[in-house]
N, C-alpha and C positions, 0 to 999 in steps of 0.2 A: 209036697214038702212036708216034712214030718218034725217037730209038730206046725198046726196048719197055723196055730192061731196065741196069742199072745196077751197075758192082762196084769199090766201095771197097777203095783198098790205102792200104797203110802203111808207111814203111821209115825208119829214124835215117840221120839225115845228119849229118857231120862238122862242120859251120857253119851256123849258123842265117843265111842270107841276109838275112831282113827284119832283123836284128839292125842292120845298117849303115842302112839304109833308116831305121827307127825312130828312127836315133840322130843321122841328118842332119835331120829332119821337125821332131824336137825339138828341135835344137840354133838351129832357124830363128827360136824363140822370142827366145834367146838375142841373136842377132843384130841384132833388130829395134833393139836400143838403140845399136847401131852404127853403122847405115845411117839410122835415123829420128829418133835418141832418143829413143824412147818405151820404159822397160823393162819388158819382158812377160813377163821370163823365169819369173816364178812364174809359170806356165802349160804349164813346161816338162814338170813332172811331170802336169798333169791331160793333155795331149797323147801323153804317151805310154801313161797307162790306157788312153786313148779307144783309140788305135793299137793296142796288145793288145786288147780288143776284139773289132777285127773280123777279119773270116774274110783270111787274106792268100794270095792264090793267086800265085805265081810260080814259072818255069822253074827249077829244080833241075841242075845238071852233075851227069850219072850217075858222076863220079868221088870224089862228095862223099857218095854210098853206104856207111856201115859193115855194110850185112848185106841181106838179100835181103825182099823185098818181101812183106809180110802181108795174106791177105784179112782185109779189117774184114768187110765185110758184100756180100751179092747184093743189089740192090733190084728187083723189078715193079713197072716204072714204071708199068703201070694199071691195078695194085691197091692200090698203095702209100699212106699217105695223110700229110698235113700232120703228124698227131700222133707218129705213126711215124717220123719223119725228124726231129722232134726230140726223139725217146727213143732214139737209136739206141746201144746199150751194146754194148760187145766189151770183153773180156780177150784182153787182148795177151804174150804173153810174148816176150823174145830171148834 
C-alpha cells in the first residue's frame, strides 16, 4: 500500500476559518424567503448541527498558527484497522 504509513498533527489557530463558511451556508436558509418566499429559516439551526458535524478539511494560512505543531498519532497504514481509526485518543496539552 502506498503510502505505507500515516502522522497526525495538531496545532490552535487564531480563526476558525469554517466559522465564516458555516455562517454563509446557514444564512442561505435565511434567504431563501427573500429570493423565493418560501421561509425556511427554521432550518437555520438544524443546518448548522448537520455542518458541525462533518469532518471539514481546508487550507489553513500558516500565519494563523498560535504555537507549533503536535504529534496526535503515527498510523501503519497496513496494519491499521477501521476500529482503530475510530478510537483514536490523544491528550494534548499547549
Amino acid at each position: 500500500m502506498f503510502p505505507s504509513e500515516a502522522v497526525l498533527y495538531m496545532a490552535p489557530i487564531a480563526v476558525a476559518e469554517g466559522a465564516e463558511v458555516a455562517e454563509s451556508s446557514s444564512s442561505f436558509w435565511a434567504d431563501l424567503k427573500d429570493w423565493y418566499k418560501v421561509d425556511l429559516s427554521p432550518l437555520s439551526s438544524y443546518a448548522k448541527t448537520c455542518h458541525r458535524r462533518c469532518v471539514q478539511v481546508q487550507t489553513v494560512n500558516p500565519s494563523l498558527f498560535m504555537a507549533h505543531k503536535t504529534k496526535l498519532c503515527h498510523l501503519d497504514l497496513s496494519t491499521v484497522s477501521a476500529e482503530q481509526l475510530h478510537r483514536i485518543e490523544v491528550c494534548c496539552v499547549y
